[in-house]
FIKOLZA-1660 file (N, C-alpha, C; in steps of 0.1 Angstrom, whole numbers, plus 5000, padded with zeros to 4 digits):
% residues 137
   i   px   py   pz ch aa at
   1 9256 5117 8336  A  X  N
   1 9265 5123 8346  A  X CA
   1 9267 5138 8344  A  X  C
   2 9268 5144 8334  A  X  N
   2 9272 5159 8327  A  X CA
   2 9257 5168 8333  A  X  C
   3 9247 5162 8328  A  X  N
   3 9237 5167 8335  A  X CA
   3 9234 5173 8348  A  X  C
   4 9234 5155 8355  A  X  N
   4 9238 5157 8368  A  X CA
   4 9243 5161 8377  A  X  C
   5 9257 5166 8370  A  X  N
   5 9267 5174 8373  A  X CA
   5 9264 5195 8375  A  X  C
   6 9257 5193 8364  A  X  N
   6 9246 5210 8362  A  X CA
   6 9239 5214 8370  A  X  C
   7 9232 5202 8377  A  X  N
   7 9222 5205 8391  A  X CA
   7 9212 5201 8387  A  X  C
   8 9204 5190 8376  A  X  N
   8 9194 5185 8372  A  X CA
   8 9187 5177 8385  A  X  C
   9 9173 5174 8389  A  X  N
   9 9165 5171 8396  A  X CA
   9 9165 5157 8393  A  X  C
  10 9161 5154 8381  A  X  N
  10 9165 5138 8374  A  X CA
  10 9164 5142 8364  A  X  C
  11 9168 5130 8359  A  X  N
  11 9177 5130 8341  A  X CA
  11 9172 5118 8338  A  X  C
  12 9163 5116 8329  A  X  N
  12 9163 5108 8315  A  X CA
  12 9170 5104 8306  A  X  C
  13 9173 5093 8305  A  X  N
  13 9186 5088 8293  A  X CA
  13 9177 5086 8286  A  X  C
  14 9176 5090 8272  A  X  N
  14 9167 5085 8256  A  X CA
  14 9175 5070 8255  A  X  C
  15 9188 5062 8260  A  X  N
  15 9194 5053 8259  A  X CA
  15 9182 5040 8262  A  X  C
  16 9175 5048 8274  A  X  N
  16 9168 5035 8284  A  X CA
  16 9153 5034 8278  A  X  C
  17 9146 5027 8282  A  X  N
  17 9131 5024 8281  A  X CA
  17 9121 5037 8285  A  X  C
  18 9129 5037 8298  A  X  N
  18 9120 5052 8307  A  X CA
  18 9120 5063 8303  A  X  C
  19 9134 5064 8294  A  X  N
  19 9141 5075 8291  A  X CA
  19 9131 5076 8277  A  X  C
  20 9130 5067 8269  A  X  N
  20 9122 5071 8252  A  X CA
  20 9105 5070 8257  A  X  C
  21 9100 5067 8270  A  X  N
  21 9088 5070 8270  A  X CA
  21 9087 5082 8277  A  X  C
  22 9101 5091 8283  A  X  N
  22 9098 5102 8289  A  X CA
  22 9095 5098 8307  A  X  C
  23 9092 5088 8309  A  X  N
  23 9087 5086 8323  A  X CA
  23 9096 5087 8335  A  X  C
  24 9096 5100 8346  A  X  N
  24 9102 5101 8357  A  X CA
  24 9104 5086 8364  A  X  C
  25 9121 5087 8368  A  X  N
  25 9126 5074 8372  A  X CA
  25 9114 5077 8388  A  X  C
  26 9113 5084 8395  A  X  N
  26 9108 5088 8404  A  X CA
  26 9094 5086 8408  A  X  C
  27 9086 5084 8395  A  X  N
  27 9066 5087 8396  A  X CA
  27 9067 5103 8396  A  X  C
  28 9076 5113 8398  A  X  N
  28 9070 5129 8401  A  X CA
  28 9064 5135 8388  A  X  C
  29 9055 5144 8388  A  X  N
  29 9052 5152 8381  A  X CA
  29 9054 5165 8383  A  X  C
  30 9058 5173 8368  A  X  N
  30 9071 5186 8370  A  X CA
  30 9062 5199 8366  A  X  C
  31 9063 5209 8369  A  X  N
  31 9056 5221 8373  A  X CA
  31 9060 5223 8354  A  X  C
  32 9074 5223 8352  A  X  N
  32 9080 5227 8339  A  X CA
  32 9087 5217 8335  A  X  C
  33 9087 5215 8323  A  X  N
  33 9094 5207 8315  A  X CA
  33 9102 5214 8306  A  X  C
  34 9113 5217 8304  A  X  N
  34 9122 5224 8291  A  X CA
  34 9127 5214 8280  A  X  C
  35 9118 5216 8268  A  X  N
  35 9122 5203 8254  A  X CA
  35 9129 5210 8247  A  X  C
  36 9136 5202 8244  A  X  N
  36 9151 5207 8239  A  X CA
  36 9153 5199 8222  A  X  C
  37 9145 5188 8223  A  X  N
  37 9146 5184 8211  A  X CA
  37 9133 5181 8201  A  X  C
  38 9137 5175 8189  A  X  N
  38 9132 5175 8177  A  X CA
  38 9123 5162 8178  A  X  C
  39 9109 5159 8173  A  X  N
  39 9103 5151 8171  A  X CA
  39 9094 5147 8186  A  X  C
  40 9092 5150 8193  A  X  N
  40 9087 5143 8202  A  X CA
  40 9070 5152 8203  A  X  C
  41 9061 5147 8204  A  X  N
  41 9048 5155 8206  A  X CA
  41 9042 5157 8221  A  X  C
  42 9037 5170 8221  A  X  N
  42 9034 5171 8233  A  X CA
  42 9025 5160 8238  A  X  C
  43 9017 5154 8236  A  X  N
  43 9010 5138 8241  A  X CA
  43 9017 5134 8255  A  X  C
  44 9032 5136 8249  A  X  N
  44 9041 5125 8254  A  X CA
  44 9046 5131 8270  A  X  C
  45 9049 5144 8268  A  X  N
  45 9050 5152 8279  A  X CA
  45 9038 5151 8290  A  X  C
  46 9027 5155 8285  A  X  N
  46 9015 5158 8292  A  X CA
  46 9008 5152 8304  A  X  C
  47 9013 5136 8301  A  X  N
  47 9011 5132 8316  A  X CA
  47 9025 5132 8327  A  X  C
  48 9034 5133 8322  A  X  N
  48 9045 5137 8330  A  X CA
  48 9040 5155 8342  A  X  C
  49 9033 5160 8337  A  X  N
  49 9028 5173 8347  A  X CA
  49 9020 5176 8353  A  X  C
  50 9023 5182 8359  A  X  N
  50 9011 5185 8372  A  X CA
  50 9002 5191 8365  A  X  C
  51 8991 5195 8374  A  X  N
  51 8976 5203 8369  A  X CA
  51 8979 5217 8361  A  X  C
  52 8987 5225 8368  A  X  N
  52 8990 5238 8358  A  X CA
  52 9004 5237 8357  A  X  C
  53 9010 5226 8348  A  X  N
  53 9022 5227 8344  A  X CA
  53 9025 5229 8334  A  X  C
  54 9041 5236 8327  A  X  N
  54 9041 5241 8311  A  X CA
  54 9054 5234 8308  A  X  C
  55 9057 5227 8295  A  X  N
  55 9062 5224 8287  A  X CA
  55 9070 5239 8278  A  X  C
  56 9081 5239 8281  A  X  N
  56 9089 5255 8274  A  X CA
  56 9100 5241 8258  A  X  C
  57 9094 5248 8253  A  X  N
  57 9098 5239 8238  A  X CA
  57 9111 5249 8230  A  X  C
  58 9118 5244 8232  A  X  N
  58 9126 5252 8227  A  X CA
  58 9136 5252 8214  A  X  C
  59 9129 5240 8204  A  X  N
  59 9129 5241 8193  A  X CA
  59 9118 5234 8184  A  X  C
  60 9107 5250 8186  A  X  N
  60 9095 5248 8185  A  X CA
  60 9092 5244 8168  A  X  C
  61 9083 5236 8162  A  X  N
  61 9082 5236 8148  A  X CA
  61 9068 5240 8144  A  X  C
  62 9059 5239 8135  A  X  N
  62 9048 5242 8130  A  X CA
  62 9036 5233 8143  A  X  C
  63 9043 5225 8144  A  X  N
  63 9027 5217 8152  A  X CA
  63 9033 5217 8170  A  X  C
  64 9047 5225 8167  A  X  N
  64 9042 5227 8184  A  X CA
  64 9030 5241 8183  A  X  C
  65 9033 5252 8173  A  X  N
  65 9024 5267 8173  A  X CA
  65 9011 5263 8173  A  X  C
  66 9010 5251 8166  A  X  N
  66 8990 5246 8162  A  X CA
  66 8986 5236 8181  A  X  C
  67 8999 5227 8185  A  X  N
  67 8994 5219 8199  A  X CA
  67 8987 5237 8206  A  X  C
  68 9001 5241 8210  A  X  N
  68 9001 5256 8215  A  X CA
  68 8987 5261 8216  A  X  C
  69 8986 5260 8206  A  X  N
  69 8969 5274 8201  A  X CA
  69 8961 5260 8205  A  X  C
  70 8959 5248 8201  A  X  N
  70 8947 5241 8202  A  X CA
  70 8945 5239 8222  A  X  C
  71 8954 5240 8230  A  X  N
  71 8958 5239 8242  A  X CA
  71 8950 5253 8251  A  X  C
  72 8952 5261 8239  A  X  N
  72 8951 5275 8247  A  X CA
  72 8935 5277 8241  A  X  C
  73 8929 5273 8230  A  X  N
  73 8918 5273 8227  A  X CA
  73 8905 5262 8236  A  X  C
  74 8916 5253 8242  A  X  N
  74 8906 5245 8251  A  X CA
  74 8910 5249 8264  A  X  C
  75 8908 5259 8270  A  X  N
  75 8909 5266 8284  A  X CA
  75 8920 5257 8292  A  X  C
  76 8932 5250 8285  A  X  N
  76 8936 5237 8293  A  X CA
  76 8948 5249 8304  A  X  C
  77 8948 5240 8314  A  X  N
  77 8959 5248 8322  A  X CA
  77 8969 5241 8320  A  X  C
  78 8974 5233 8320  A  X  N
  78 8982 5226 8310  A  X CA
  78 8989 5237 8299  A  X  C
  79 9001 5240 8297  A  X  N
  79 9008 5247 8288  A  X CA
  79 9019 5240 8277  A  X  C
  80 9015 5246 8267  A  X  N
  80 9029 5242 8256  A  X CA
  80 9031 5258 8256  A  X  C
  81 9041 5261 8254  A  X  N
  81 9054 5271 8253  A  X CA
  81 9063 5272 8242  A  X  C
  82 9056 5277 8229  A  X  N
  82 9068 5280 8223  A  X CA
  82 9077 5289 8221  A  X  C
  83 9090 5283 8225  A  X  N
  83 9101 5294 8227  A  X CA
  83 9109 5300 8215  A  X  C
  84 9103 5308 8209  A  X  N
  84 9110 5315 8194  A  X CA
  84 9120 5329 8203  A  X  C
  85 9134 5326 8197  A  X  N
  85 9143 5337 8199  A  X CA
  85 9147 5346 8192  A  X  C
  86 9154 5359 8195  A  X  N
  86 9162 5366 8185  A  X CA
  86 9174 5375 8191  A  X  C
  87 9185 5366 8191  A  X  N
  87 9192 5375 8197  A  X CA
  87 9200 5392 8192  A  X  C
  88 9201 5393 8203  A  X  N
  88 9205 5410 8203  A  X CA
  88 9216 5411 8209  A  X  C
  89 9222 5419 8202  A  X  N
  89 9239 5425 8206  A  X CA
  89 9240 5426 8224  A  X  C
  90 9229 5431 8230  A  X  N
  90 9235 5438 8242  A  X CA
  90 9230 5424 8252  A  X  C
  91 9225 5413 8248  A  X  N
  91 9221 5398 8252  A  X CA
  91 9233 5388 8250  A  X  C
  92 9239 5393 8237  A  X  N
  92 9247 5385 8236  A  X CA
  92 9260 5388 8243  A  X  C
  93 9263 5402 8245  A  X  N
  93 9275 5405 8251  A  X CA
  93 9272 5401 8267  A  X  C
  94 9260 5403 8274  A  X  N
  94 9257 5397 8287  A  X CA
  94 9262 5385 8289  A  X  C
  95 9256 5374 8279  A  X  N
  95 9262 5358 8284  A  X CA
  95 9280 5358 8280  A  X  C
  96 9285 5368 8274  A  X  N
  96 9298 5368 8270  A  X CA
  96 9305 5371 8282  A  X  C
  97 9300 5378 8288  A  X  N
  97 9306 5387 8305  A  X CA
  97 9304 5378 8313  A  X  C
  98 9291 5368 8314  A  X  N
  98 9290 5361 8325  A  X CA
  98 9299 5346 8323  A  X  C
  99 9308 5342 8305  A  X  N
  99 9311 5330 8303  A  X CA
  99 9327 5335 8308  A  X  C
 100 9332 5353 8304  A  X  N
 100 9346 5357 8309  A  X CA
 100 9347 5357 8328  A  X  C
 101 9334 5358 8331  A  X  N
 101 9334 5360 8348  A  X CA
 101 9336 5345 8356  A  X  C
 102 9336 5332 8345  A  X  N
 102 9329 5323 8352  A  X CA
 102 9317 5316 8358  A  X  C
 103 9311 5327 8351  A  X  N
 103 9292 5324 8360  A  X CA
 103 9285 5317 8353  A  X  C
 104 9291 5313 8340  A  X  N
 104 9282 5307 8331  A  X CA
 104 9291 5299 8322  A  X  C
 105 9293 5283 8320  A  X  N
 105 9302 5274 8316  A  X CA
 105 9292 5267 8307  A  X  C
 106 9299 5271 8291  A  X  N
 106 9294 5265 8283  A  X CA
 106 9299 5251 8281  A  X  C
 107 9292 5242 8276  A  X  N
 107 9296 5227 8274  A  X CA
 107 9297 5226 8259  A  X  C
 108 9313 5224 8259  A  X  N
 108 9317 5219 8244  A  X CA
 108 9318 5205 8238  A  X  C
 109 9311 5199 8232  A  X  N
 109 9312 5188 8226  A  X CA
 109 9325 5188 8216  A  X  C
 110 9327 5195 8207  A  X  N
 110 9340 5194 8200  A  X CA
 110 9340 5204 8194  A  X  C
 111 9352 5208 8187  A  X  N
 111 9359 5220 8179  A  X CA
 111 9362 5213 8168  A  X  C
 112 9359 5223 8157  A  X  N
 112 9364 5213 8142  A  X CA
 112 9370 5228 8136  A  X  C
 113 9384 5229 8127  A  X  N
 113 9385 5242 8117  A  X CA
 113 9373 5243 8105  A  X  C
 114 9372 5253 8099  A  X  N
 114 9361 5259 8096  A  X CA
 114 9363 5250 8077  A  X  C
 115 9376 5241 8077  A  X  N
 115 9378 5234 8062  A  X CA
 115 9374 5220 8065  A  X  C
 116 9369 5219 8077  A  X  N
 116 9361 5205 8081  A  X CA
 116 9347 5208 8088  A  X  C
 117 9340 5216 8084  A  X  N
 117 9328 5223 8090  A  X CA
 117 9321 5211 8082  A  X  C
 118 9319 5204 8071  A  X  N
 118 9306 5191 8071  A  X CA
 118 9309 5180 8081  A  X  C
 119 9322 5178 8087  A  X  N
 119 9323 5170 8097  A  X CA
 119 9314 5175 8109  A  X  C
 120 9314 5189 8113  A  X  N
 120 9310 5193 8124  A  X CA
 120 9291 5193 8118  A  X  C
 121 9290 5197 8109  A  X  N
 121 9276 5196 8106  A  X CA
 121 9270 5185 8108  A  X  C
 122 9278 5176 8104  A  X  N
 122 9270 5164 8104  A  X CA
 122 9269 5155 8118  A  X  C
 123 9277 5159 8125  A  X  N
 123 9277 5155 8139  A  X CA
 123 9264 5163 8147  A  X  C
 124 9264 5175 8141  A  X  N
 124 9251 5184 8146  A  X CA
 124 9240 5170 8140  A  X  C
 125 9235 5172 8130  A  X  N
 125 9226 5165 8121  A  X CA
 125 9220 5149 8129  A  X  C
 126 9234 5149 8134  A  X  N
 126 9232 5132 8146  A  X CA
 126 9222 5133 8154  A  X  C
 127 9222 5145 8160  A  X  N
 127 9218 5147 8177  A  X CA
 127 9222 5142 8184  A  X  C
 128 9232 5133 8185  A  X  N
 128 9243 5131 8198  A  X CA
 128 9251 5136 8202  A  X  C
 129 9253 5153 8205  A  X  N
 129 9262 5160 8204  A  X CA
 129 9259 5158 8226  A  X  C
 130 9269 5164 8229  A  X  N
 130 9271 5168 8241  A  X CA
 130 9274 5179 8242  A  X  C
 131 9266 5188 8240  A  X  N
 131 9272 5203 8244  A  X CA
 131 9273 5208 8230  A  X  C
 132 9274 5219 8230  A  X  N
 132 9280 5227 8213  A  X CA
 132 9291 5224 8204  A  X  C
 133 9288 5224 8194  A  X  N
 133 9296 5218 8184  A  X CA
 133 9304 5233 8174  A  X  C
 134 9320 5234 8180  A  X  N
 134 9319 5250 8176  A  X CA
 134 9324 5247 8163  A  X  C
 135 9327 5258 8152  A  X  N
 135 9338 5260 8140  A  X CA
 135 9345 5271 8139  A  X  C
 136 9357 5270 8139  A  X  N
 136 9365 5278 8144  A  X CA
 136 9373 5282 8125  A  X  C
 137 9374 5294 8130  A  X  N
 137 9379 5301 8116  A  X CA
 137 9397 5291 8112  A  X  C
% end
């Protein structure tokens, strides 16, 4: 629902069958895919997209950079995408102005004080968070 609520096209529950094979409730195939999590190999993605569609990975590990290159070394139009960041002061104060303006609503899973930060860690460590998991001083 949280998703769906963001403006998502369709949503995959990892809960369902469709959901842990990745398979559009729908049959569509997606121009882009944005992976967001850990463990899953591009394989799995690949037939979920169209002819020149890209997969943007955005917490990329050693064998997304080797899928990546072996993808791009076989002329495939097919894309993996890995997304390495580094934020910068005058980036981070942007999404700060757009979270004070309202134009950009971050989703908080929970607040913990900063003398129960292995509680919040370890809820990170789950991957069933919903949204960010802050620690507050």
């Amino acid at each position: 629902d949280l998703v769906r609520s963001l403006g998502a096209d369709e949503v995959l529950d990892y809960k369902t069958p469709d959901g842990v094979a990745l398979r559009s409730p729908s049959g569509r195939k997606y121009d882009v895919i944005i992976h967001c999590a850990h463990n899953i190999p591009w394989s799995t993605f690949e037939a979920n997209l169209t002819s020149k569609g890209k997969v943007v990975n955005t917490t990329p590990g050693i064998c997304t950079v080797m899928s990546a290159a072996a993808k791009t070394i076989k002329c495939s139009k097919k894309q993996l995408i890995p997304l390495f960041t580094s934020p910068k002061k005058e980036n981070l104060d942007f999404l700060v102005n757009l979270v004070k303006a309202r134009k950009l609503k971050p989703i908080i899973d929970s607040k913990h004080p900063l003398s129960k930060a292995e509680v919040a860690w370890a809820k990170s460590i789950d991957g069933h968070a919903t949204g960010k998991i802050l620690v507050e001083p």
